[in-house]
matplotlib code that plots the C-alpha trace (Angstrom):
import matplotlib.pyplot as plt

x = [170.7, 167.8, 164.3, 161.2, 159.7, 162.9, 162.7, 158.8, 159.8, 162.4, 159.9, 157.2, 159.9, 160.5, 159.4, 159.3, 160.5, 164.1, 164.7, 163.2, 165.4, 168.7, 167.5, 167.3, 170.5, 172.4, 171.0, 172.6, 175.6, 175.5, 174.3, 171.5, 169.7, 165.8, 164.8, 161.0, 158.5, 158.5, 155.9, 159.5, 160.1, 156.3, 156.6, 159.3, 158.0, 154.9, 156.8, 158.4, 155.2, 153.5, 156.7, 157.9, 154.5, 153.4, 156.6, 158.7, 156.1, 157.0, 155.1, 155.0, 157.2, 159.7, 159.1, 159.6, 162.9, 164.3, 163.0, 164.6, 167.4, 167.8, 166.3, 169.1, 171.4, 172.4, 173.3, 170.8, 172.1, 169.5, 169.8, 166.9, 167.7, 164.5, 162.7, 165.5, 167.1]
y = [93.9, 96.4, 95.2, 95.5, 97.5, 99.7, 100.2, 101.1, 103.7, 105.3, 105.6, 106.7, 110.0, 110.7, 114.1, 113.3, 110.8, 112.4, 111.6, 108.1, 107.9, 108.6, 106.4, 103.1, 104.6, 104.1, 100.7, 99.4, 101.0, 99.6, 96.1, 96.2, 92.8, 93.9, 90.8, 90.9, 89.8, 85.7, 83.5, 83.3, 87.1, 87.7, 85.2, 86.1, 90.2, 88.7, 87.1, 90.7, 92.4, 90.0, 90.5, 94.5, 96.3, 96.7, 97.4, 98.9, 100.3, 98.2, 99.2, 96.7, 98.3, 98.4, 94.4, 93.3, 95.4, 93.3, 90.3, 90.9, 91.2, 88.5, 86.0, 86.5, 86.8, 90.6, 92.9, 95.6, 99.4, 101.9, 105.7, 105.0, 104.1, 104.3, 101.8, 99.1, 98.8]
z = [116.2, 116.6, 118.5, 115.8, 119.0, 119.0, 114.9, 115.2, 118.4, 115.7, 112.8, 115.5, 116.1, 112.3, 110.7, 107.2, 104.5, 104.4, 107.9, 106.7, 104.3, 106.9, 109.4, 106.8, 105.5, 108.7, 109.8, 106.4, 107.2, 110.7, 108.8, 112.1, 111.7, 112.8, 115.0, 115.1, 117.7, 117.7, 120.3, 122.6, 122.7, 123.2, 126.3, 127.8, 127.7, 129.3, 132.2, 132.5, 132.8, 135.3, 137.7, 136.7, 135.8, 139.6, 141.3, 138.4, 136.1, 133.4, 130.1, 127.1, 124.8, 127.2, 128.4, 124.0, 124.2, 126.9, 126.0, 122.5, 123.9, 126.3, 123.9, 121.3, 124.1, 123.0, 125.7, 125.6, 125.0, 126.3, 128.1, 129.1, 133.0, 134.5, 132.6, 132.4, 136.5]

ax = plt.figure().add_subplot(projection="3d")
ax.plot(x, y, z, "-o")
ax.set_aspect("equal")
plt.show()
């Protein structure tokens, strides 16, 4: 399962239509499901913000990621340390 936020992110890093073209190659041949942003997520991400953005410097992109994930009950796969302790 892929986040809408984390799809966007990826198209947001693309150079041209070929590496368009790769990157919806391999999510069918990972058969990714994009889940997108629902009023549950889109609470949830709030409720991340209010109680991470001061202490953690939680951003929003980062708050619909989690939330995405811990709505569907996925466990969320990042290298991204610092924004997900």
């Amino acid at each position: 399962m892929l986040c809408a936020v984390t799809y966007m992110a990826l198209l947001q890093g693309l150079r041209d239509k070929a590496e368009l073209r790769a990157l919806r190659q391999e999510i069918r041949y990972w058969k990714a499901e994009i889940l997108p942003i629902n009023e549950e997520i889109s609470a949830r991400a709030m409720f991340l913000v209010e109680e991470h953005a001061l202490s953690h410097n939680m951003h929003m992109a980062d708050a619909l990621i989690a939330s995405s994930a811990l709505t569907a009950g996925e466990t969320l796969v990042t290298t991204n340390d610092k924004h997900y302790r």
